[in-house]
N, C-alpha and C positions, 0 to 999 in steps of 0.2 A: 504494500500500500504506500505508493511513492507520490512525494507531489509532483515529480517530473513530468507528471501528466498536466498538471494545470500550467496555461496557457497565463502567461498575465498582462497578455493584450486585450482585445474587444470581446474577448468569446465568451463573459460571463451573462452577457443580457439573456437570461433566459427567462421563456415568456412565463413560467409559471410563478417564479419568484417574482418579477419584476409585476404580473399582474396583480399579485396578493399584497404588495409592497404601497402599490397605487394606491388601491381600494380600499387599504385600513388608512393612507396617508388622507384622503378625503372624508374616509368615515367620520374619521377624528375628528375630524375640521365640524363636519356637520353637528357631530354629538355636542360638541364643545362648541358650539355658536360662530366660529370662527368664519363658517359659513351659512351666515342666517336664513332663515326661511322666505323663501318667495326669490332670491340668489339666481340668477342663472351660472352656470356652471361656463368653463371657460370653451372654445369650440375643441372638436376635435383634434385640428391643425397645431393648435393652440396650446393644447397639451402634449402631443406628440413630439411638438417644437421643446417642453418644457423636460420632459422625463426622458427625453431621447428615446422615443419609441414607437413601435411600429403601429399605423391604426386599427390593426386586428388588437396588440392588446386593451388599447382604448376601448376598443368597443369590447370586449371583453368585462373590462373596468366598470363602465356604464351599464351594462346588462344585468351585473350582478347589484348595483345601488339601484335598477329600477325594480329587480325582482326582491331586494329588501326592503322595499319600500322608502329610501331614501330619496330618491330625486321621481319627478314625473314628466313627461314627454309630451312633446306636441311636434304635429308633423311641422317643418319645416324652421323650427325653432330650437334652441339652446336648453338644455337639460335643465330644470328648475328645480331647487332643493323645495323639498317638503317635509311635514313631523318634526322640524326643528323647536327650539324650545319659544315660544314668544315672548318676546323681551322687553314689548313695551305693556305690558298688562299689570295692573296692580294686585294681586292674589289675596284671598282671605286667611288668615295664618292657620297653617297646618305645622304646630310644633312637633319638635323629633321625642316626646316621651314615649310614642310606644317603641322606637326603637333606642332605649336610653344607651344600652348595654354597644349598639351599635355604634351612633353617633360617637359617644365617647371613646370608643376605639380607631372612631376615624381620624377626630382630632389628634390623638394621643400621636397616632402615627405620621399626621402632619409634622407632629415639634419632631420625633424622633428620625424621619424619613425625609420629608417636602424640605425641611430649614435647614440641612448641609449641599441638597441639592439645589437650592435656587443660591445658597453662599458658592458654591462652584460656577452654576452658571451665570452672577455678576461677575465673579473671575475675569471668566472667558472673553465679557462684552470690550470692544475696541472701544474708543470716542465715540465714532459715529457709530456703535450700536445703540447706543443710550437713546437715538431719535424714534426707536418704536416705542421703547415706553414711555416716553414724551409725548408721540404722537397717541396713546391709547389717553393718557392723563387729560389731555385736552378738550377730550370727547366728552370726559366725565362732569356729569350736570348734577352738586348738589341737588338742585330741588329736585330731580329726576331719581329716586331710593333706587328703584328696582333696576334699572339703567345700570346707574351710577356703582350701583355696587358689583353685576355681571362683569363690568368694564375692570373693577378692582380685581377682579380673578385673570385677568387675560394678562394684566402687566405683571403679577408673578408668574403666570405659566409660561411666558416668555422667556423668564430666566433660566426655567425649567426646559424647555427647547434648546435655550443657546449651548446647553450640555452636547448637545448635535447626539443624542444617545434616543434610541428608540424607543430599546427597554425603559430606560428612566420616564422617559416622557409618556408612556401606556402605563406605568406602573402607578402614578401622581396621577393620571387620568382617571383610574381605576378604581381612586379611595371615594368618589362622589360628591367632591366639593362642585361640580359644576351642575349637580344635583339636589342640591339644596342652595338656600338662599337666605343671605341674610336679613333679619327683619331690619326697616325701613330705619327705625329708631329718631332722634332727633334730627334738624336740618345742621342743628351748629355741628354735633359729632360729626356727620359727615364732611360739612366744611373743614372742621378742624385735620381728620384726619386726609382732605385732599391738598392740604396745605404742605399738612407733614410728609406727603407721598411727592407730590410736586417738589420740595426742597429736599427731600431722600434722593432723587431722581437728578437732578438740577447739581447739586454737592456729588455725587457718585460721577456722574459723566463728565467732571471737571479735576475733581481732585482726590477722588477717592471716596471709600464709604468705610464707616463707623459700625462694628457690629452690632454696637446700642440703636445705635438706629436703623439699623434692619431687623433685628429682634422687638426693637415699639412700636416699629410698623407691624411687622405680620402676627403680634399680638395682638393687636388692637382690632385685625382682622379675625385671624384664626383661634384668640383665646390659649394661645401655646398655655399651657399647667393649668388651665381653666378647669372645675367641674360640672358636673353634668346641669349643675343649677344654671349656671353662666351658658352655656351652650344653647338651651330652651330659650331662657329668656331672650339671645339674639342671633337666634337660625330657626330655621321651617324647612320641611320637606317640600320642594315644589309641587305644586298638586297637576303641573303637567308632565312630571317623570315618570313613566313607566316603572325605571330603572328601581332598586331596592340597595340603601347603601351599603357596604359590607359585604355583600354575596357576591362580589366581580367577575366569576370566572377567570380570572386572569390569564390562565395556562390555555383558558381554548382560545381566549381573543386573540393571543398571543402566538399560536402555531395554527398554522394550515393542517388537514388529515396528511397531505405528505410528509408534513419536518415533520409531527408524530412518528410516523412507521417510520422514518428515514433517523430518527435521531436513537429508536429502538437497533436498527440495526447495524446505525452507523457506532454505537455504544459497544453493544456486539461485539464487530470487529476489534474497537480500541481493547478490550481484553483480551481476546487472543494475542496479539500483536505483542501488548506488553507482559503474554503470557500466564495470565490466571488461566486461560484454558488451553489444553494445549490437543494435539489431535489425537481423537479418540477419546476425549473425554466427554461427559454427556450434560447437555447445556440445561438450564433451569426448564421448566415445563412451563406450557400457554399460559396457564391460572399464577404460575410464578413470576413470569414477566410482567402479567397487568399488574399483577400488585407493585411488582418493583417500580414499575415505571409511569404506574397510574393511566394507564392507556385501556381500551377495550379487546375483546377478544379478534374483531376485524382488525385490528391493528398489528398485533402481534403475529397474526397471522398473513399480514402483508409485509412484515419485516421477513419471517423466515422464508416465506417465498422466494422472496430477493434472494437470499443469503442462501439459497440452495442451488437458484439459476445462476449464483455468481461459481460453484460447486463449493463453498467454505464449509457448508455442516452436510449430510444429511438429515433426513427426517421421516417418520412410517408412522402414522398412526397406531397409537400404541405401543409403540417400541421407543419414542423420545427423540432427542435432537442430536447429537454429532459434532463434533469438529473433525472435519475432513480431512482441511487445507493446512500444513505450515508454514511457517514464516517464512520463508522464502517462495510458496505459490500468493499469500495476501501482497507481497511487494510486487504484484502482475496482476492486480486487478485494478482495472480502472472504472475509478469513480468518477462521475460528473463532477468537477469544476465549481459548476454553479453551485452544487447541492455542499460541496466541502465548505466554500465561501461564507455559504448563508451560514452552517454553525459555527463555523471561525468567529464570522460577527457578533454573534447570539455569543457565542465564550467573552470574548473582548469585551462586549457593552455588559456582563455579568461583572465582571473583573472591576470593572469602573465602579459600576452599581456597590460592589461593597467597599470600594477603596473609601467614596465618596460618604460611606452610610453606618458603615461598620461600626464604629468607635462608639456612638451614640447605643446603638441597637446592644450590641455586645454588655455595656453598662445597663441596661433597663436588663437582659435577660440574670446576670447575675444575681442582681437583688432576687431572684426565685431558686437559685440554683442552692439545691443541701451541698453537703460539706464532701458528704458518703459520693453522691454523683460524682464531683469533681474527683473523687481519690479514683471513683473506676472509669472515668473520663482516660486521666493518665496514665492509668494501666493497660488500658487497652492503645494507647499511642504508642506507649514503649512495644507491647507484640506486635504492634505493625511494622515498627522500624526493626525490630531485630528479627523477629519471626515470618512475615507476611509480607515483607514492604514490595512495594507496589508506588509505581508514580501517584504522587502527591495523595495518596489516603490519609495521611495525617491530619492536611488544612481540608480536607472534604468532613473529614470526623469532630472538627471543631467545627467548622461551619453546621454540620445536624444534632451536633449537641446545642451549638446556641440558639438557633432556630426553635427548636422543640423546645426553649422554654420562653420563647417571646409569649407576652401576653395579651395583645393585641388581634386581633382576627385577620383584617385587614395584612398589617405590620406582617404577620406569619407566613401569610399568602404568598404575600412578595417574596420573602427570603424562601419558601419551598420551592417555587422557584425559579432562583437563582442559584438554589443552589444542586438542583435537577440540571442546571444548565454548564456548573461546575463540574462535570463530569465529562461534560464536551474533551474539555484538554487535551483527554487521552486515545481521544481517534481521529486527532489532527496531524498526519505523517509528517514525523522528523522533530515533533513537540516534544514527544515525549524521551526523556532518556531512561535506560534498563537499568546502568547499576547507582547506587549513590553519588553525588558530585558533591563539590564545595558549597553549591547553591542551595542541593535535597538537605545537606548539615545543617546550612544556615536556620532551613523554614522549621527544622524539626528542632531546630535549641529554639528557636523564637517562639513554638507554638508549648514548646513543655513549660518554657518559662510562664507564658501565659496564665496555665493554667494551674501553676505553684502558687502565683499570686491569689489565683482563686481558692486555691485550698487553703491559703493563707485569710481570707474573708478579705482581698484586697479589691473588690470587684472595680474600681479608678485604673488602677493597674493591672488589673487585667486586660481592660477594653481596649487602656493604650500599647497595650503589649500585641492580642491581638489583629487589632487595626495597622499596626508597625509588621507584622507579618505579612495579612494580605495585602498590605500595600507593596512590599518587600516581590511578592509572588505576580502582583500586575504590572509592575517595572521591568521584570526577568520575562515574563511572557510578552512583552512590549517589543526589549530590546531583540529576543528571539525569532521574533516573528516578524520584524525589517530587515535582520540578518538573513533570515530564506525568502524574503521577497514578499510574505505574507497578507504585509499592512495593505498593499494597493490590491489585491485581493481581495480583504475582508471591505474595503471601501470602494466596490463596486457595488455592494450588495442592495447599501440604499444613498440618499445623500443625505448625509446629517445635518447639510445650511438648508438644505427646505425646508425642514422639521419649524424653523421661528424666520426664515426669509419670506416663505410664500404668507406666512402671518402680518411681516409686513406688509406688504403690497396691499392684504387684506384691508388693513386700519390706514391705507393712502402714504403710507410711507414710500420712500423713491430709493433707491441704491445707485 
């Protein structure tokens, strides 16, 4: 399984990724107002010119948002979004008490999740990026509540875009602030607080910004350590949302039924490869994989298909699965390009995801974790490094120890995964290496120390120990993956300046 195959010229637009890529890139838009209701849509020529792409998958693109009911057609006319949220109506307040338990989990995972990711993506803003959330501020009309405060969500999900990360920007999508709405409350609060956003905005694109004052901003919005009293009193469930907050599916919005079967058997492979299975040994069964991988029985079932036309396993009903192939016939099997690209990206934008989020998440799971967990936490790190070791099980074993005790529903969601997605690494030819290095030493003193402090009740230093790890783990995979050509690879996949450029354009901003 060699990259030698992938091509890292034009040959990645493949129509099936590149159509799935469109159609969530506009969904979004629609879900999230970005592309209001009544909207026409840009022409075909027009987006073709924009995605670089053929107008079969446009029309492709378009078929599948008229059949979900997002856009509507007339002959001779421009696609026109419809079902969008309406934005200029004044609602009767539907407060979040029946969903307390929710709500409060959404916020929670705003301070813990949304408030390092929009501090990265101010980062990232050049001078002139600071003029779209200038130009969104302008729009915003105290006496207009319900306007007014839709518009306060777009100049932070902005910030949250300019990450140019996918994952991140679907994952903040997904906790359903663009699904609730803040109550109207007085005229001065919202003067006041557009005052403080306008001079937040205005000071940041000149000279820098104040984490006091990015912190009194999106408290003042989001109620970061607020509780549930605070939360009723100034948010409502919109009563034109379908949506339910909390329950996001995240994992299906997130993967096409391809990258499912495709990331089952491209997972697969990556253990052969690096050797937990070797040929002639006999692979987990159908009901064993769903559960591993959380997928359906059609699924698993279309992954081993694959993997038997490739000849890597056999399989017989009732007799089980196979490893066929050795490492020497997997380095002659050629995979698509596209399909390696897409989970390259999906690893990469996972990597970011916790560099950016980790240190925070890490410390809220601590405060849950007994003393006894962390001792067999450790113990089982030590039999992977001496008994078992296998590329990076160690930072996978901490990342599902700390997951399983976030508290948050929402917060959980996200990290399961990301860290379903951390698993990618090991079936990305030439990523991975077989025996220990300088680098395997480093992550495994970093991730034991970690979790001493833990047993130690140091749960501060813990977070910063393991946050200084994965971060330690998406630098080495950074630098690795420009050394075999990889990065211009994983960044054909989508383009990360659309994700908050086409936003601009949206709010009349010019480039």
């Amino acid at each position: 399984m060699e990259f030698a195959h992938i091509e890292t010229g034009g040959g990645m637009k493949n129509d099936i990724v590149l159509y799935q890529r469109i159609y969530q890139l506009l969904k979004n838009q629609i879900e999230c107002g970005l592309l209001p209701e009544g909207k026409s849509l840009p022409s075909r020529a027009e987006l073709c010119r924009e995605f670089q792409v053929s107008e079969k998958t446009v029309r492709r693109v378009l078929e599948e948002m008229l059949e979900k009911g997002l856009i509507e057609t007339r002959q001779g006319k421009r696609p026109v979004v419809r079902n969008a949220a309406q934005t200029g109506r004044e609602f009767e307040t539907e407060t979040l008490q029946e969903d307390a338990t929710v709500s409060q989990d959404i916020f929670s995972t705003g301070r813990l999740f949304c408030y390092p990711v929009i501090e990265h993506g101010i980062a990232r803003c050049a001078r002139e990026d600071w003029e779209m959330p200038a130009a969104i501020i302008a729009r915003m009309d105290p006496s207009h509540a319900t306007e007014f405060w839709r518009l306060s969500h777009y100049v932070w999900r902005f910030f949250v875009a300019r990450n140019e990360n996918d994952l991140i920007l679907r994952a903040v999508d997904s906790l359903g602030f663009f699904y609730i709405e803040r109550l109207p409350g007085s005229l001065e609060v919202r003067e006041a607080y557009w005052n403080s956003l306008k001079n937040f905005v205005r000071a940041a694109g000149k000279d820098g910004y104040s984490k006091e004052a990015l912190r009194e901003n999106l408290s003042g919005l989001y109620g970061f350590g607020a509780d549930q009293r605070w939360i009723e009193a100034h948010y409502r469930k919109r009563p034109d949302a379908s949506w339910c907050p909390g329950r996001c599916g995240l994992e299906q919005s997130l993967r096409s039924a391809e990258e499912r079967y495709s990331h089952v058997y491209m997972d697969m492979i990556g253990l052969i490869a690096i050797g937990r299975y070797q040929p002639g040994d006999q692979l987990p069964t159908h009901k064993e994989l769903q559960r591993k991988y959380d997928v359906s029985s059609d699924t698993t079932a279309k992954a081993i298909r694959v993997l038997r036309e490739w000849g890597i396993v056999t399989a017989k009903r009732g007799c089980g699965i196979y490893v066929s192939m050795d490492l020497t016939g997997l380095k002659n099997v050629k995979i698509s390009p596209d399909l390696i690209g897409c989970h390259l990206r999906r690893f990469l934008d996972s990597l970011e995801l916790l560099d950016f989020t980790i240190d925070k998440v890490a410390e809220h799971a601590a405060e849950w974790i007994p003393a006894e967990a962390a001792e067999a936490l450790l113990r089982k790190m030590e039999r992977l490094w001496n008994e078992e070791y296998l590329y990076q099980l160690t930072p996978m074993a901490l990342l599902n120890f700390i997951t399983d005790y976030i508290q948050y529903s929402p917060l959980k969601e996200i990290y399961r995964v990301t860290s379903r997605n951390y698993h990618i690494g090991r079936c990305i030819p030439k990523l991975v290496t077989h025996g220990k290095s300088f680098e395997s030493r480093a992550i495994q003193r970093q991730a034991v120390e970690a979790v001493e402090c833990l047993i130690q009740g140091d749960g501060r230093r813990f977070s910063e120990k393991a946050a200084a790890m994965f971060g330690y783990v998406h630098g080495l995979v950074l630098r690795k993956c420009e050394q075999l050509g990889y990065l211009e690879v994983a960044g054909r996949v989508y383009d990360g300046t659309a994700l908050w450029k086409r936003a601009f354009q949206d709010f009349g901003g010019e480039k």
